[in-house]
N, CA and C atoms of all chains as a GROMACS GRO file, in nm:
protein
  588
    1UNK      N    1  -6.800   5.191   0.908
    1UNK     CA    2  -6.676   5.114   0.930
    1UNK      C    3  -6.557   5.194   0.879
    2UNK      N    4  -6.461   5.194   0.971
    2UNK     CA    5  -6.330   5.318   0.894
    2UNK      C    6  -6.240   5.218   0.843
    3UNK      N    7  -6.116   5.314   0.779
    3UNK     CA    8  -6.079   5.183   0.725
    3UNK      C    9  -5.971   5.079   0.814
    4UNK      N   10  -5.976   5.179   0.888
    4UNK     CA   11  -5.863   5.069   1.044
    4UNK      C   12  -5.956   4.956   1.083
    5UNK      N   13  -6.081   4.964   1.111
    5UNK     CA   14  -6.168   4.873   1.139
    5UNK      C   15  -6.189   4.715   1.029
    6UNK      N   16  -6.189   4.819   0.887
    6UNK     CA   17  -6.167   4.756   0.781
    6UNK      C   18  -6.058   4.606   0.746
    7UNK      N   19  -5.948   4.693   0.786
    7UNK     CA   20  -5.807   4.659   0.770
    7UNK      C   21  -5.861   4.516   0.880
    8UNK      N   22  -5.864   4.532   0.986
    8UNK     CA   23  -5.860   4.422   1.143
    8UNK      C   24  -5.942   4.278   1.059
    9UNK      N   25  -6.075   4.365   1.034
    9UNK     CA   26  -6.180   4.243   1.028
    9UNK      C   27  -6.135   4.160   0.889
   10UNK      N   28  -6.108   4.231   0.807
   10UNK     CA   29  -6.052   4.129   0.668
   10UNK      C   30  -5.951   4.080   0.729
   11UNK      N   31  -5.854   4.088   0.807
   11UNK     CA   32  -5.775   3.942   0.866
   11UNK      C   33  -5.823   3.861   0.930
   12UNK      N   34  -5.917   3.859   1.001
   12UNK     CA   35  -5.942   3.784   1.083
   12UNK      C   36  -6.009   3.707   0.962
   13UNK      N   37  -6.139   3.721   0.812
   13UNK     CA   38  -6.224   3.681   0.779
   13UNK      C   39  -6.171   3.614   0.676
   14UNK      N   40  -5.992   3.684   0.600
   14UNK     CA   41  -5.916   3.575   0.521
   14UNK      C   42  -5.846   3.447   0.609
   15UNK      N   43  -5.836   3.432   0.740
   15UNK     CA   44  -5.792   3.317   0.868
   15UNK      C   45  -5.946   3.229   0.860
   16UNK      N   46  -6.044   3.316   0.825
   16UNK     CA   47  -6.136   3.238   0.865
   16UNK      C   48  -6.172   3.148   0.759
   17UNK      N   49  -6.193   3.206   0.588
   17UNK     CA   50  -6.249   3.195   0.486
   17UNK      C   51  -6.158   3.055   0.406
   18UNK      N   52  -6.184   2.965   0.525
   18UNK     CA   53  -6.135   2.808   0.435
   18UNK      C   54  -6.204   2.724   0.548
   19UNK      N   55  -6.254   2.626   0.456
   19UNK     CA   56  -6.376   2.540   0.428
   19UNK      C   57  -6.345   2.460   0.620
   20UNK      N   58  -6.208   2.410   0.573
   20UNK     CA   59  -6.154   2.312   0.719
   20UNK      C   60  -6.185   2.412   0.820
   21UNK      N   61  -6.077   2.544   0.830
   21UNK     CA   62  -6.136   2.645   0.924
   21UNK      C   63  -6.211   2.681   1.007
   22UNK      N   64  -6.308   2.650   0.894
   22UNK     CA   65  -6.461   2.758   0.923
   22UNK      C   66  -6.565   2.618   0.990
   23UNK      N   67  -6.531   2.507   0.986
   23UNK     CA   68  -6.559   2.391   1.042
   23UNK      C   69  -6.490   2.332   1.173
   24UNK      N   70  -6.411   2.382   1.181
   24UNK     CA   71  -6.291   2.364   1.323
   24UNK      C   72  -6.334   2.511   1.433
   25UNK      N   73  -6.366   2.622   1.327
   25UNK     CA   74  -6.412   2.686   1.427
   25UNK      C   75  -6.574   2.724   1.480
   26UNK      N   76  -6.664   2.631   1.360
   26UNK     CA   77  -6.828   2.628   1.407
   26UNK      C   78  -6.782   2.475   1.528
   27UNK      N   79  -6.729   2.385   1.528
   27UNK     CA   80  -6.728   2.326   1.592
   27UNK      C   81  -6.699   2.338   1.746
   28UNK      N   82  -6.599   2.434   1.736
   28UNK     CA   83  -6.514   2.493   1.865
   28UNK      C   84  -6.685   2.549   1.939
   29UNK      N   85  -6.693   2.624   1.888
   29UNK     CA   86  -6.842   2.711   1.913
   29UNK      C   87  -6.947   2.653   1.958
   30UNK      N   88  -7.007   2.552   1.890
   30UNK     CA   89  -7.054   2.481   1.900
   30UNK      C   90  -7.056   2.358   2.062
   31UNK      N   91  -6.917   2.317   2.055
   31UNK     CA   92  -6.861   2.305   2.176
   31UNK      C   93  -6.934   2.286   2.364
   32UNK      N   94  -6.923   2.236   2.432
   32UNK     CA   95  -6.986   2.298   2.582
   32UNK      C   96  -6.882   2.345   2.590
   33UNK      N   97  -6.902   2.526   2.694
   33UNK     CA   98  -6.844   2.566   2.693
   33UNK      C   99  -6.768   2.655   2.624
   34UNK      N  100  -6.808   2.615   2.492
   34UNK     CA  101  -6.694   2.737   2.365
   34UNK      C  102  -6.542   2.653   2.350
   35UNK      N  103  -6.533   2.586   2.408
   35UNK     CA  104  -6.426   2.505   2.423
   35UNK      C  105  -6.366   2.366   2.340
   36UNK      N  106  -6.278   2.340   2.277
   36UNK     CA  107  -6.278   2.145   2.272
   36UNK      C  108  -6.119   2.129   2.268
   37UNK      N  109  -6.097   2.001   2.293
   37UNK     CA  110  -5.969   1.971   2.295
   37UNK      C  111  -5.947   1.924   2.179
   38UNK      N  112  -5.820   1.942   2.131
   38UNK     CA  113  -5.737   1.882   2.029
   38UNK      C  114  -5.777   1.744   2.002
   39UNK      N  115  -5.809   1.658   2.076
   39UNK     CA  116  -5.786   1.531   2.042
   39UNK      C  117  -5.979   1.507   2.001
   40UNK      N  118  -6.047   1.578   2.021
   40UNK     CA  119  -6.163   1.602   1.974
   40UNK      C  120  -6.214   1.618   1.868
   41UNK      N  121  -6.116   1.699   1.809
   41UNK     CA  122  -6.094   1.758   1.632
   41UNK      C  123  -6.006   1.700   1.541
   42UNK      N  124  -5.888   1.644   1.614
   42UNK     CA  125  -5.847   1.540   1.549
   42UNK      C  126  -5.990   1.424   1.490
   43UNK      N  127  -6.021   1.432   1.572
   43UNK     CA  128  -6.105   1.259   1.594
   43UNK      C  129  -6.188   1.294   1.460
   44UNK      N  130  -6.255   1.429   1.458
   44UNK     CA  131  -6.361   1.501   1.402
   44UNK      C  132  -6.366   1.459   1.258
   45UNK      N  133  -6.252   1.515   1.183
   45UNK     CA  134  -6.209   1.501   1.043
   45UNK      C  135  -6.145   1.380   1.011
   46UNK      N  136  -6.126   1.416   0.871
   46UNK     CA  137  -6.075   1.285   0.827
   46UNK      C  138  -5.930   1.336   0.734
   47UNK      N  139  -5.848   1.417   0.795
   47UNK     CA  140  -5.745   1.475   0.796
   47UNK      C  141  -5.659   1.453   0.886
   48UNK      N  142  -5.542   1.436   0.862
   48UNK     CA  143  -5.389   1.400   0.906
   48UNK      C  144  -5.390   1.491   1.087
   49UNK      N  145  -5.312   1.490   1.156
   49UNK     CA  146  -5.300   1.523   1.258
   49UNK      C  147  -5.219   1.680   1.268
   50UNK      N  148  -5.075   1.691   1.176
   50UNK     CA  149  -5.026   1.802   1.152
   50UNK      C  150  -5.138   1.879   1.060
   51UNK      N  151  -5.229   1.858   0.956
   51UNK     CA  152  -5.309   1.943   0.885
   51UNK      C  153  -5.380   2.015   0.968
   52UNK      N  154  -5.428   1.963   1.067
   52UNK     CA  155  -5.557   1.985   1.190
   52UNK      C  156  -5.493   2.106   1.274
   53UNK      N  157  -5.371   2.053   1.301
   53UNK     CA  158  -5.275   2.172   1.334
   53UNK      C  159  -5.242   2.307   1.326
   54UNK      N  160  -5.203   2.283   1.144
   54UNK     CA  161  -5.180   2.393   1.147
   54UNK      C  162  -5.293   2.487   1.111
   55UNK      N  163  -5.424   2.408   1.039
   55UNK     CA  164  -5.515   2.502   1.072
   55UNK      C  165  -5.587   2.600   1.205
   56UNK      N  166  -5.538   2.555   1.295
   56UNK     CA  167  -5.540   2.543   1.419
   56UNK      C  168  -5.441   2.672   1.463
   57UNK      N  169  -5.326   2.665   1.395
   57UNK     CA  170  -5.229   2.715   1.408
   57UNK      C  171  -5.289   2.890   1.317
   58UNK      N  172  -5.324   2.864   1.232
   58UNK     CA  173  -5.373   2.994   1.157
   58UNK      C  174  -5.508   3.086   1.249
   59UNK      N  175  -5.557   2.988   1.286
   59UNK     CA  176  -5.704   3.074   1.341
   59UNK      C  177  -5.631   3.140   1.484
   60UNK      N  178  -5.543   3.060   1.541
   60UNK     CA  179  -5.495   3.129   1.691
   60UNK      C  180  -5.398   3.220   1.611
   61UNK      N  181  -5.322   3.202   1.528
   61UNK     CA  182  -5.241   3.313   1.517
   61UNK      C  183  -5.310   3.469   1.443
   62UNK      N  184  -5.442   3.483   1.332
   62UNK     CA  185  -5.483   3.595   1.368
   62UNK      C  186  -5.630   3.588   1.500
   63UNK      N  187  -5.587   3.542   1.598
   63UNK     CA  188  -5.663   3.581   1.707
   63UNK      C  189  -5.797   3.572   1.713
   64UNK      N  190  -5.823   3.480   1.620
   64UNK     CA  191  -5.982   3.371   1.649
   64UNK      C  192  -6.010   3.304   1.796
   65UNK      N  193  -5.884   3.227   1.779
   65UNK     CA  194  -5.887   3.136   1.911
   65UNK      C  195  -5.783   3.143   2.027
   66UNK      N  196  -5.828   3.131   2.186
   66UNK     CA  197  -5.685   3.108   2.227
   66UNK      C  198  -5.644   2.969   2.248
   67UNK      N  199  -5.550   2.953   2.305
   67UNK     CA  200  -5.537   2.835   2.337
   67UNK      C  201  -5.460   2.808   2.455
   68UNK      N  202  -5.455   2.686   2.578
   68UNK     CA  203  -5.423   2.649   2.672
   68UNK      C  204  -5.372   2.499   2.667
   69UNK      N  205  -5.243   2.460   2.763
   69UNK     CA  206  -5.233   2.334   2.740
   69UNK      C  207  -5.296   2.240   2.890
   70UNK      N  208  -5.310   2.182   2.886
   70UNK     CA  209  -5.368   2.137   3.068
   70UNK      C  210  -5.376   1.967   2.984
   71UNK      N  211  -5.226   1.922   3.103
   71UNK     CA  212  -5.195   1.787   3.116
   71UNK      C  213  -5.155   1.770   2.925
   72UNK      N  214  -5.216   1.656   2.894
   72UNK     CA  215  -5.140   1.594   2.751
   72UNK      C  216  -5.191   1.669   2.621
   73UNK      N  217  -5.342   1.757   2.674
   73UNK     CA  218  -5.356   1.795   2.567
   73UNK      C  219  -5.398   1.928   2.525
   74UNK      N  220  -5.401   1.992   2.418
   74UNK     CA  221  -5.420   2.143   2.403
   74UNK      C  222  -5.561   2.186   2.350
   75UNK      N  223  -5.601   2.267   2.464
   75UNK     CA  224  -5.761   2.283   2.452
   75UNK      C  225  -5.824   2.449   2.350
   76UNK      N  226  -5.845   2.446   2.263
   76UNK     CA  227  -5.912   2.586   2.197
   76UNK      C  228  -6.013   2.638   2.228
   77UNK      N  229  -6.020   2.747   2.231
   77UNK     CA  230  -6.156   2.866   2.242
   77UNK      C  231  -6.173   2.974   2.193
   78UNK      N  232  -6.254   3.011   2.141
   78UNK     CA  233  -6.348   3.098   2.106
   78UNK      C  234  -6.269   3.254   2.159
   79UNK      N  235  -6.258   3.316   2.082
   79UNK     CA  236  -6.231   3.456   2.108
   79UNK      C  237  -6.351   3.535   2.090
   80UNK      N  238  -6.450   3.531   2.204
   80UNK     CA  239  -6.588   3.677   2.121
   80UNK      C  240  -6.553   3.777   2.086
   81UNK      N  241  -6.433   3.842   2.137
   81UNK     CA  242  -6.452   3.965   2.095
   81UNK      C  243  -6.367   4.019   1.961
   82UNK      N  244  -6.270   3.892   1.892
   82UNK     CA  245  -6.236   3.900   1.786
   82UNK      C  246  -6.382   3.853   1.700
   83UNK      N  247  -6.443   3.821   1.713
   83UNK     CA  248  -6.609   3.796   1.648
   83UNK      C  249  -6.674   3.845   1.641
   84UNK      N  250  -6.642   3.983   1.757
   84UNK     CA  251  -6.741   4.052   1.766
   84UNK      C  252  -6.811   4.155   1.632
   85UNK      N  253  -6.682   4.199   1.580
   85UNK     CA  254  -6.705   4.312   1.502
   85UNK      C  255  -6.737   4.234   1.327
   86UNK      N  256  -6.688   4.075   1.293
   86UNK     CA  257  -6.746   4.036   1.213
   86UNK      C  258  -6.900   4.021   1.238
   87UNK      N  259  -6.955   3.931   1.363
   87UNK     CA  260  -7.118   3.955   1.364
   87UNK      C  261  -7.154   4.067   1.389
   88UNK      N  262  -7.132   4.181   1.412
   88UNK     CA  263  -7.186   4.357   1.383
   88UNK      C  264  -7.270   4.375   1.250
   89UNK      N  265  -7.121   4.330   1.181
   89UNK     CA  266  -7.199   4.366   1.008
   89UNK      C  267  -7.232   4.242   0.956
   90UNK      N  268  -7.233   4.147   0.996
   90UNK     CA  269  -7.319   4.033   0.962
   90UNK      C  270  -7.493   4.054   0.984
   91UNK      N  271  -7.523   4.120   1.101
   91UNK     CA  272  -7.592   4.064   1.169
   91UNK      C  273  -7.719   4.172   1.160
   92UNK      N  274  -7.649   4.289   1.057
   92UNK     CA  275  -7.659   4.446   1.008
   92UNK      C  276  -7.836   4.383   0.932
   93UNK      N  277  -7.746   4.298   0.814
   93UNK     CA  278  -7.817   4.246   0.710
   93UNK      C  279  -7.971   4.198   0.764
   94UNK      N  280  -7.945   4.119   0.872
   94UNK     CA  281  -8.091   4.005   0.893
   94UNK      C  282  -8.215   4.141   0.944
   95UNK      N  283  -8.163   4.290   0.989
   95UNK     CA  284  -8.263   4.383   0.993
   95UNK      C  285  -8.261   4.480   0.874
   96UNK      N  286  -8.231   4.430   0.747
   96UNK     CA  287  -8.265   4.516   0.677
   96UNK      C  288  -8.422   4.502   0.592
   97UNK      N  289  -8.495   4.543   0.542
   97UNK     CA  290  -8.635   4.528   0.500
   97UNK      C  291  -8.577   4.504   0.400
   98UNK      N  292  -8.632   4.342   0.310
   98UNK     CA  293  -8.664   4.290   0.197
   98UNK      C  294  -8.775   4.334   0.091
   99UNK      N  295  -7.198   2.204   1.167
   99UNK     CA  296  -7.128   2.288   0.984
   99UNK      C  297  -7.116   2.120   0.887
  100UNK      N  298  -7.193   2.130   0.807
  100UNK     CA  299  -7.155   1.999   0.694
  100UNK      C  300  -7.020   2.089   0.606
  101UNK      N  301  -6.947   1.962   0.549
  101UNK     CA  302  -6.871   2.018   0.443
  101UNK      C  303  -6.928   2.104   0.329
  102UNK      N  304  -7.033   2.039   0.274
  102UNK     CA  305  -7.094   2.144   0.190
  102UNK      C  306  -7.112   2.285   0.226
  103UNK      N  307  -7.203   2.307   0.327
  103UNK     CA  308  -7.206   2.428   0.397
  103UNK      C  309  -7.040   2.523   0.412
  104UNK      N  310  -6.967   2.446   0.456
  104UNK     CA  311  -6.821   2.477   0.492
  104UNK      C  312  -6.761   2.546   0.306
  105UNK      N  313  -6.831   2.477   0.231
  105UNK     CA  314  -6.750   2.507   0.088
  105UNK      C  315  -6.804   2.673   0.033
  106UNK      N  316  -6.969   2.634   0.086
  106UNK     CA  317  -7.035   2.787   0.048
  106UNK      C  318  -6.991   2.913   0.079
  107UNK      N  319  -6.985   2.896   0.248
  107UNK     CA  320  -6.980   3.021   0.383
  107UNK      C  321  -6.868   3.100   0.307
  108UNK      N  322  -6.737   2.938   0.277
  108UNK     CA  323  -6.578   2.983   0.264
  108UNK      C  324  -6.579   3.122   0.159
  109UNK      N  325  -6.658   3.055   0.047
  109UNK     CA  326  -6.653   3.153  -0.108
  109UNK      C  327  -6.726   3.254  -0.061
  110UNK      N  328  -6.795   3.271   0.034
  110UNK     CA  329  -6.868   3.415   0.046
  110UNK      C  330  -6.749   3.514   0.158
  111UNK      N  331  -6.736   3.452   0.222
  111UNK     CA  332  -6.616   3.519   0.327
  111UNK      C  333  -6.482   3.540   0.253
  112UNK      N  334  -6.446   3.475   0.091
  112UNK     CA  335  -6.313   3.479   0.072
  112UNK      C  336  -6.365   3.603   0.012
  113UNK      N  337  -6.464   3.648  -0.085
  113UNK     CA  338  -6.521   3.731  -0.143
  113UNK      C  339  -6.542   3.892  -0.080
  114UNK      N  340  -6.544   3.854   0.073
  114UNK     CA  341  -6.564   3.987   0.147
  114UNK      C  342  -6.407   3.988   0.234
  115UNK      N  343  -6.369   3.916   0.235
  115UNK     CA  344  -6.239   3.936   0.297
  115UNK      C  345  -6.122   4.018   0.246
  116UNK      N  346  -6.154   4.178   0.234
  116UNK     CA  347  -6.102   4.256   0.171
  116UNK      C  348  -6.160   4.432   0.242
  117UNK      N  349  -6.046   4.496   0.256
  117UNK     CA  350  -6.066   4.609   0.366
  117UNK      C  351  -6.177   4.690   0.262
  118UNK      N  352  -6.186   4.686   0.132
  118UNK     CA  353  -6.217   4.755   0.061
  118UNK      C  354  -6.354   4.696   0.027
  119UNK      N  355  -6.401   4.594   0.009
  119UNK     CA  356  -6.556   4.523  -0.004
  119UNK      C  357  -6.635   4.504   0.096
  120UNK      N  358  -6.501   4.520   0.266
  120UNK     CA  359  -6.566   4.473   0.391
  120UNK      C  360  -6.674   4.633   0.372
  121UNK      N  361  -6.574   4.747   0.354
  121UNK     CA  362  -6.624   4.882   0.390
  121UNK      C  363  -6.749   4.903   0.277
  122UNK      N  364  -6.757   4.830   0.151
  122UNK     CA  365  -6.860   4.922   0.097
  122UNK      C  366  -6.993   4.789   0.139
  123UNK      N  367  -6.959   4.684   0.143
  123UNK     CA  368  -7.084   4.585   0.233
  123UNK      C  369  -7.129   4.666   0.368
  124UNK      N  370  -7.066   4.737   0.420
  124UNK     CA  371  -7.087   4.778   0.582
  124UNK      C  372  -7.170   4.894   0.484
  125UNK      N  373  -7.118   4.985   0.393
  125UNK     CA  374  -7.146   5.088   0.341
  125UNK      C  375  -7.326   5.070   0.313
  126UNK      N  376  -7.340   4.962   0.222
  126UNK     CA  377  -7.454   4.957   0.142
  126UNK      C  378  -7.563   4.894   0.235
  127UNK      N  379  -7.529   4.809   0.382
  127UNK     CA  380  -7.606   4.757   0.475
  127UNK      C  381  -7.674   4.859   0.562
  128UNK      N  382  -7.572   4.953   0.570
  128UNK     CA  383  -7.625   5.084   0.684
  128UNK      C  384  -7.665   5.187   0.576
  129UNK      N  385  -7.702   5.172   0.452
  129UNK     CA  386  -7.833   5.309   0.380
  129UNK      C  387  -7.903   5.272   0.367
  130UNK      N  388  -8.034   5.328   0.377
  130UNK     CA  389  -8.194   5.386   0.377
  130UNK      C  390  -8.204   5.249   0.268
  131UNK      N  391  -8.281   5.139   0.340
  131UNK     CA  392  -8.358   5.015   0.280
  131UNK      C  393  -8.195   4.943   0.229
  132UNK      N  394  -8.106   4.922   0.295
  132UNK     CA  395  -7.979   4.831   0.273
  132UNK      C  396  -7.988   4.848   0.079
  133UNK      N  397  -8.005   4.980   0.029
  133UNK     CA  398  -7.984   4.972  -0.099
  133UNK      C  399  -7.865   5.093  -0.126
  134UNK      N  400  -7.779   5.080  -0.206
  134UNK     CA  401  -7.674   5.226  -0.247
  134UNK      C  402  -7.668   5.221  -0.356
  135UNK      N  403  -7.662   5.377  -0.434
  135UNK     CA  404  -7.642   5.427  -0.563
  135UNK      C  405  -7.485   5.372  -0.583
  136UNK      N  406  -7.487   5.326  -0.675
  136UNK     CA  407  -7.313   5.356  -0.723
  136UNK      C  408  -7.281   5.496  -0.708
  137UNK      N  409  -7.333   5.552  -0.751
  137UNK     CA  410  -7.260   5.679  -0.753
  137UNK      C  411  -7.252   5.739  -0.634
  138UNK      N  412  -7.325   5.694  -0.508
  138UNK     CA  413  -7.298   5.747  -0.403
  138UNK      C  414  -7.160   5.659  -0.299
  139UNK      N  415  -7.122   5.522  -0.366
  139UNK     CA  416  -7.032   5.510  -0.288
  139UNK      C  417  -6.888   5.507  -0.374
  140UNK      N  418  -6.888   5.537  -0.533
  140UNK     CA  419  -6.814   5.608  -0.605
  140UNK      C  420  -6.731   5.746  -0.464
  141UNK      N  421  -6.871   5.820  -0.471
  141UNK     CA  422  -6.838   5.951  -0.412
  141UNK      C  423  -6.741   5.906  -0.255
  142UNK      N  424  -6.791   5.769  -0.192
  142UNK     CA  425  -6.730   5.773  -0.066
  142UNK      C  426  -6.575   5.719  -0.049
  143UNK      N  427  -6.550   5.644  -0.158
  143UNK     CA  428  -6.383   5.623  -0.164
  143UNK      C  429  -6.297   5.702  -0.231
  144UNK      N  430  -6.212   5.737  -0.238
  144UNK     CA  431  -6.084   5.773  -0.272
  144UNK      C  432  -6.030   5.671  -0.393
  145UNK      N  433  -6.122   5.614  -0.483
  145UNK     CA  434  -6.045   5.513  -0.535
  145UNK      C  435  -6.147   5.559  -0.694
  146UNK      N  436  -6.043   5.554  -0.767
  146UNK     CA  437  -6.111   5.515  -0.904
  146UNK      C  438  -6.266   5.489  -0.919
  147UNK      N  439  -6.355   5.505  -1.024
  147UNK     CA  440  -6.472   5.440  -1.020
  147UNK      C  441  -6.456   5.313  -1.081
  148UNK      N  442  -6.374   5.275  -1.179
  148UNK     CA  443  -6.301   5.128  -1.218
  148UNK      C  444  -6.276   5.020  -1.122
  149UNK      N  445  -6.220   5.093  -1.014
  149UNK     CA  446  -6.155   4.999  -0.903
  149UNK      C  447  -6.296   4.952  -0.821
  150UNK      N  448  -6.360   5.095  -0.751
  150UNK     CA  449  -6.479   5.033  -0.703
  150UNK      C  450  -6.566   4.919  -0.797
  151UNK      N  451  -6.596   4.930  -0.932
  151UNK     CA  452  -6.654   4.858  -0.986
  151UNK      C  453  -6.621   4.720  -0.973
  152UNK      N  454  -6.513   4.724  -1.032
  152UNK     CA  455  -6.412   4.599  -1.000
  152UNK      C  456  -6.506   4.495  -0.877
  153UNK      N  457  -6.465   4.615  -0.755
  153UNK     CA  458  -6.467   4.507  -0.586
  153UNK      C  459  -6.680   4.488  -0.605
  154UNK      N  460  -6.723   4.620  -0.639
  154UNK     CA  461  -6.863   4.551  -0.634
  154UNK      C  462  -6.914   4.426  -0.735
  155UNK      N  463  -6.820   4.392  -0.828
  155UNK     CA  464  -6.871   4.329  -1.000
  155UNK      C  465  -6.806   4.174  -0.861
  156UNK      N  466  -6.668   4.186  -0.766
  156UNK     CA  467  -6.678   4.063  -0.720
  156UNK      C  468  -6.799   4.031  -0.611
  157UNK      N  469  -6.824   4.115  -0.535
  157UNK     CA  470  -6.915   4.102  -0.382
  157UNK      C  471  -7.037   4.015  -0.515
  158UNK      N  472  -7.098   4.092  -0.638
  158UNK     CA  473  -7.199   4.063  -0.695
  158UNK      C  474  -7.179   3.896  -0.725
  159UNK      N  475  -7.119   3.841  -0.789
  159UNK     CA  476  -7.066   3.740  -0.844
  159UNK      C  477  -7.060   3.633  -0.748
  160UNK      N  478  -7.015   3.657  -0.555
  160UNK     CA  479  -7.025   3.573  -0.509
  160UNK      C  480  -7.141   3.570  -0.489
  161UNK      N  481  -7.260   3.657  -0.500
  161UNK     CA  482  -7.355   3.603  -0.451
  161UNK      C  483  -7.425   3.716  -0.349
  162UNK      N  484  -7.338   3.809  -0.296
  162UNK     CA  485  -7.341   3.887  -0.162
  162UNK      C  486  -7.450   3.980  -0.218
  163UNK      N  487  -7.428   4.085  -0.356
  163UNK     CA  488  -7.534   4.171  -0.360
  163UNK      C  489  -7.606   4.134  -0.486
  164UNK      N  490  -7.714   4.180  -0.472
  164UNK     CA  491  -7.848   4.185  -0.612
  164UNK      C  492  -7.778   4.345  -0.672
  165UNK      N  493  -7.802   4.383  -0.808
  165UNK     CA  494  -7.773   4.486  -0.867
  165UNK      C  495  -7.857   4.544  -0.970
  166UNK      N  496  -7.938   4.623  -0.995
  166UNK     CA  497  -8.059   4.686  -1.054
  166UNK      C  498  -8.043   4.803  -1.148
  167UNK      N  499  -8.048   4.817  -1.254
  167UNK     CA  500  -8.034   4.943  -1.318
  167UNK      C  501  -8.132   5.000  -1.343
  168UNK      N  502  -8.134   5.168  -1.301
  168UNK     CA  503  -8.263   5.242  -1.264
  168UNK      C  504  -8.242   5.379  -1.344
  169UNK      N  505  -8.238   5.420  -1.427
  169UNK     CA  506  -8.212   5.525  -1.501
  169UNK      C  507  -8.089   5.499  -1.544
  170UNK      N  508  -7.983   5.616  -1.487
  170UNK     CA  509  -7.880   5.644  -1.564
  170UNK      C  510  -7.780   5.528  -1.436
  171UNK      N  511  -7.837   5.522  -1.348
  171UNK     CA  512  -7.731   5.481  -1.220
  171UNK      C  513  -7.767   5.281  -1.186
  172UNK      N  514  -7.658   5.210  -1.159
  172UNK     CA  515  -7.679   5.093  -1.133
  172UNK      C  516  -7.634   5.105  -0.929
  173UNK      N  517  -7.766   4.988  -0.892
  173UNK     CA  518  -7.795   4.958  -0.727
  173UNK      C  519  -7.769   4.886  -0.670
  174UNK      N  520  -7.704   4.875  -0.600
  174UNK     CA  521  -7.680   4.803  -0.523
  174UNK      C  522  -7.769   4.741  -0.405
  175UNK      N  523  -7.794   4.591  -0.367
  175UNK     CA  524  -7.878   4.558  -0.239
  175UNK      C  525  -7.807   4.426  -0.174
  176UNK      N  526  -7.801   4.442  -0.085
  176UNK     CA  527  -7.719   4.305  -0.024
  176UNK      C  528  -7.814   4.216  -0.010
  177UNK      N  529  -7.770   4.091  -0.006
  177UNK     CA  530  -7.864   3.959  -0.047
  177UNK      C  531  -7.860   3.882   0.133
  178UNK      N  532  -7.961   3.958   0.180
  178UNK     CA  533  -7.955   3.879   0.308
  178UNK      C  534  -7.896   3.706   0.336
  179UNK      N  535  -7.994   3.650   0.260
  179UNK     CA  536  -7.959   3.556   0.218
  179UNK      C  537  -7.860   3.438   0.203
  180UNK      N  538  -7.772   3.505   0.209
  180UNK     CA  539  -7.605   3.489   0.171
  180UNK      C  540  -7.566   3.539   0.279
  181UNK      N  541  -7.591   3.642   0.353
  181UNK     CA  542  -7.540   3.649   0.453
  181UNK      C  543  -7.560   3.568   0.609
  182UNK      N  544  -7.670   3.497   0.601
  182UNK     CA  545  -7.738   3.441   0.690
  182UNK      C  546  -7.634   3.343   0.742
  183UNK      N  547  -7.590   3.270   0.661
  183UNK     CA  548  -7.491   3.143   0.718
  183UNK      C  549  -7.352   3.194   0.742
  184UNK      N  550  -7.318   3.287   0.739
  184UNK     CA  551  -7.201   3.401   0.810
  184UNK      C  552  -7.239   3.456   0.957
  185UNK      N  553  -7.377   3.493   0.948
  185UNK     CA  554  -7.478   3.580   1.035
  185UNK      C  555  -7.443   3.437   1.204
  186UNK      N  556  -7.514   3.361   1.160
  186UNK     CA  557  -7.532   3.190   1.274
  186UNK      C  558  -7.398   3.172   1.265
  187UNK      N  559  -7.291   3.166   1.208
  187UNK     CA  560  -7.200   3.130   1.262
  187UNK      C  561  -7.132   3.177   1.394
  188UNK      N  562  -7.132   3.341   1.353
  188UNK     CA  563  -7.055   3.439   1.435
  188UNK      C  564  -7.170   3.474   1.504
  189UNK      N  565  -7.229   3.509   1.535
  189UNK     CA  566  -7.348   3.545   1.652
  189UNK      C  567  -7.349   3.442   1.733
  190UNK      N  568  -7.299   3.284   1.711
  190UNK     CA  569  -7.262   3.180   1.818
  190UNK      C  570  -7.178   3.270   1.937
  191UNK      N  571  -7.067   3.298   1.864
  191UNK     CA  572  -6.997   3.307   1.991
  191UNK      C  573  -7.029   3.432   2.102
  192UNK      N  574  -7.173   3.504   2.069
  192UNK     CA  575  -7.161   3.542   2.135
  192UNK      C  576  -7.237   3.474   2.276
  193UNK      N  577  -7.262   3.415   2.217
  193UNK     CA  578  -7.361   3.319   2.324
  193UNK      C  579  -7.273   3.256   2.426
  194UNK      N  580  -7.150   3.246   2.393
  194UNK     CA  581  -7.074   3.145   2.474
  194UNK      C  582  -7.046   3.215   2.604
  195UNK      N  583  -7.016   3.181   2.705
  195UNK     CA  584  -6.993   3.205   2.843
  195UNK      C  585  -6.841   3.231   2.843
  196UNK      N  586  -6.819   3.368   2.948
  196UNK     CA  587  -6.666   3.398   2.904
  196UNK      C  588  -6.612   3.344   3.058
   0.00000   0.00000   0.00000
C-alpha cells in the first residue's frame, strides 16, 4: 500500500468509523439492489430526521455513497469501488494462516 | 448490523483510520505468516522508531494485532478476528449489482 493509497482509504474509513454510519451504510448494502430510500432509514433508527441526514451527508461527501433524487424522495447507494480498496486489505487477513 | 456490533466495528476502524496504521496493517498482513519484526517495519518508514511504536502500541490496544517478544525483537500478528466484522461488511458491496 503506498502512501497515496494510504492517504484515500483512511478518509473514506474515518467517514465510515461511527457507530450510526457504519449501520446506515451495512443497511444501504444490505438493501435489494444496494439501494434504499431516505424515508427507509429514517423509519430505521430512532434518531431525529436532520441527524439521519447529515450522517448521510458525511458518507456521500467522502464518496461512500451516491445519491439520486426521483419524485419526493432521495435514494442512496453503495459506491463499490470506493470499498473496493478497504475490502482488499480487509479481506488480506481471512487468508492468512493462524 | 445490531448497535452493539455498530459500537465494536466503529473502535476498530477509528483505530485503523490513519494513513500511517492503514500502511503498517497492509504492511504486517502481506509478510511471510501475516507476522512482522518491529524492526523490519521500523526499517520501512521514514518515521522515528517512537512514532511507529506509538501507532503499533494503538492498532495493539484496539484489539487489531497480538504482539510477542522473541529475543531481542517484539512481533507483530494481526488478529484475524477483529478483522472479520470489517472483512463482511465491505466484501458486501461487492456483491451488489452495478
Amino acid at each position: 500500500m503506498t502512501a497515496d493509497q494510504a492517504e484515500q482509504v483512511s478518509g473514506l474509513l474515518k467517514a465510515i468509523a461511527d457507530p450510526v454510519r457504519l449501520r446506515l451504510m451495512s443497511m444501504i448494502l444490505s438493501h435489494q439492489g444496494g439501494e434504499a430510500c431516505v424515508c427507509d432509514l429514517n423509519d430505521a433508527f430512532d434518531l431525529s430526521q436532520p441527524t439521519i441526514s447529515h450522517h448521510l451527508k458525511v458518507l456521500h461527501q467522502a464518496g461512500l455513497l451516491d445519491r439520486e433524487k426521483r419524485g419526493t424522495w432521495v435514494y442512496y447507494k453503495a459506491k463499490p469501488e470506493a470499498l473496493s480498496a478497504m475490502n482488499t486489505l480487509f479481506a488480506t487477513a481471512g487468508r492468512q494462516p493462524s
